[in-house]
PLY file of the C-alpha trace (Angstrom):
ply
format ascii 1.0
element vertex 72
property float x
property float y
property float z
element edge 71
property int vertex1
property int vertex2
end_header
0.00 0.00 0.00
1.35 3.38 -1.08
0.37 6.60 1.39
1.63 10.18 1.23
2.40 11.37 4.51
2.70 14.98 5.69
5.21 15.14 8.57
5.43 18.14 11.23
8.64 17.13 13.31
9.24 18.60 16.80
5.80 18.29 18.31
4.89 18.12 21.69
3.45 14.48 21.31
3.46 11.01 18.67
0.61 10.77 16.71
-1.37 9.75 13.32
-3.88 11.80 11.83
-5.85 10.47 8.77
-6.94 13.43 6.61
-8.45 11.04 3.27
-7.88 7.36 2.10
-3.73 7.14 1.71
-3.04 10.64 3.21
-2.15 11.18 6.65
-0.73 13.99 9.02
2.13 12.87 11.45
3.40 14.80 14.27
6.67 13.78 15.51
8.32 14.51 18.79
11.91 13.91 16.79
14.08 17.14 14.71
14.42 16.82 11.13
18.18 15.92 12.05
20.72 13.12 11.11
17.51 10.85 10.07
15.76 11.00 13.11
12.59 12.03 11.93
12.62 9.51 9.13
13.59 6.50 12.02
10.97 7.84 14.30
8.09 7.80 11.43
9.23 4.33 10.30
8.86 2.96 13.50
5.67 4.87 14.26
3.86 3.88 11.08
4.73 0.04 12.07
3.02 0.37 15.10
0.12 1.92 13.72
-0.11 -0.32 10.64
1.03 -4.00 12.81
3.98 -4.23 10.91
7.60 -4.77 11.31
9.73 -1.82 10.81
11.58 -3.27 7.98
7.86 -3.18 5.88
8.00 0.38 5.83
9.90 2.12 3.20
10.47 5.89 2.40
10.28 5.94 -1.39
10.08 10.10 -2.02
11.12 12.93 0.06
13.50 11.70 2.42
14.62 15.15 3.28
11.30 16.59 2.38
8.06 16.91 5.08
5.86 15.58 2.34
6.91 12.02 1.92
5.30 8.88 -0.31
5.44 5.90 2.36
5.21 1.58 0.90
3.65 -0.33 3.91
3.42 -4.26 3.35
0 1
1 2
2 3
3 4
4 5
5 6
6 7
7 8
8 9
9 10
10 11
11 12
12 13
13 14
14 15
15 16
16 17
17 18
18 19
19 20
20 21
21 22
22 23
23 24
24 25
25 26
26 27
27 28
28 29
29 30
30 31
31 32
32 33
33 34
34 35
35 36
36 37
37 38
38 39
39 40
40 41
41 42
42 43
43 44
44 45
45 46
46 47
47 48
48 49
49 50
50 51
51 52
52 53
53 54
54 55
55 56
56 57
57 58
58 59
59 60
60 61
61 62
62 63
63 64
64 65
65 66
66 67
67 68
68 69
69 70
70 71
């Protein structure tokens, strides 16, 4: 499954927010720094989903806030 995600790093909490079908809102508590952002979305959008971390890939905008997400 292919979603766009819309990422807002350095937020007060961890969460999901579904806006339509395959395009979701995540606020993350992790800075847009060294990859952290991208490790903490991974492994929040495994727990969300029920998958492992390793079924989650960042295909577009890996340095971007707008980013096109595989899950499966």
């Amino acid at each position: 499954m292919r979603i766009y995600i819309k990422v807002i790093p350095r937020s007060s909490q961890n969460k999901i927010e579904k806006i339509s079908e395959g395009e979701y809102r995540v606020h993350l508590n992790a800075p847009p720094v060294d990859g952290k952002a991208n490790e903490a979305l991974i492994k929040l959008l495994a727990e969300h989903f029920g998958v492992a971390k390793s079924a989650i890939s960042i295909i577009g905008g890996k340095s971007s806030s707008r980013k096109m997400v595989d899950v499966g």
